[in-house]
TINU-738819 format. One record per residue (C-alpha): x, y, z; residue in one letter. Coordinates in steps of 0.05 Angstrom, whole numbers. Example, Ala and Ser with C-alpha at 12.3 -4.5 7.8 and 13.67 -1.06 7.14 Angstrom:
2
((246 -90 156) "a")
((273 -21 143) "s")
This chain:
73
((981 2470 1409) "x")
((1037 2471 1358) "x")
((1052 2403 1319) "x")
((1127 2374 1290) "x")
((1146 2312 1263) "x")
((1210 2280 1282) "x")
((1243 2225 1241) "x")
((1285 2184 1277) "x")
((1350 2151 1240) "x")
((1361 2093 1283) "x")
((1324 2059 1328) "x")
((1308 2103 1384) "x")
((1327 2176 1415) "x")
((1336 2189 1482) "x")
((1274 2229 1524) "x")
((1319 2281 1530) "x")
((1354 2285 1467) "x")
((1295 2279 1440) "x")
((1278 2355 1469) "x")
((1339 2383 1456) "x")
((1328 2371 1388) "x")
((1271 2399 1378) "x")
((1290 2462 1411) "x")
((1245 2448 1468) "x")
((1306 2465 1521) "x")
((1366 2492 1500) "x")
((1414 2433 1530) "x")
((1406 2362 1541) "x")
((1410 2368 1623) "x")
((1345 2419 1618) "x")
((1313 2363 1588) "x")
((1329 2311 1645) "x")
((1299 2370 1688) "x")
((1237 2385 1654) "x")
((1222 2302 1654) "x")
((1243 2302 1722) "x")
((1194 2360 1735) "x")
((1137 2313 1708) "x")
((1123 2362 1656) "x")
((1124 2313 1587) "x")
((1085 2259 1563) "x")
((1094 2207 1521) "x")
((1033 2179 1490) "x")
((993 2213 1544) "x")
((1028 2187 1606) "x")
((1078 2225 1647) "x")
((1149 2206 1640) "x")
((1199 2208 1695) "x")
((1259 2169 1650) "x")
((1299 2228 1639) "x")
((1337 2187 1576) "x")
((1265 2139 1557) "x")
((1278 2106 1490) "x")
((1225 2136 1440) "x")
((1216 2099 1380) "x")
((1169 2114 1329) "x")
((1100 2115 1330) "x")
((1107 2157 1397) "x")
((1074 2224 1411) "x")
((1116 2261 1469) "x")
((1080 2327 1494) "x")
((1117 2391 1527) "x")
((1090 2460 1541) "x")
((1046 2480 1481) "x")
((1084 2424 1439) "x")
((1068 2352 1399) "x")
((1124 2322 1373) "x")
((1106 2261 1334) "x")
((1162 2211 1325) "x")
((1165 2176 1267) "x")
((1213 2126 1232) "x")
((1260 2132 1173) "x")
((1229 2116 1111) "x")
């Protein structure tokens, strides 16, 4: 599994954002899919919120990838 840090620069980012971002799914309506699909977790726990609030400390799982949200410094 393939690990990447993702600082956040406000409070929270959006589920699907969140993938986008990361280059996860190419578009932020693939990422409403794939949560819709039941295929991420955040901190271990399916998500279904297509547009979740992830805030740091948060570890949100897709595929082969661990993206570990963390906040600005």
């Amino acid at each position: 599994m393939r690990s990447e840090t993702f600082t956040l620069i406000s409070e929270f980012i959006e589920l699907n954002q969140l993938l986008k971002l990361v280059g996860a799914c190419d578009t932020g309506g693939q990422g409403k899919q794939l949560v819709a699909e039941g295929l991420v977790t955040v901190n271990g726990e399916v998500e279904l919120r297509k547009t979740c609030k992830i805030r740091a400390g948060q570890v949100v799982v897709f595929d082969d990838l661990e993206i570990r949200v963390i906040g600005p410094d």
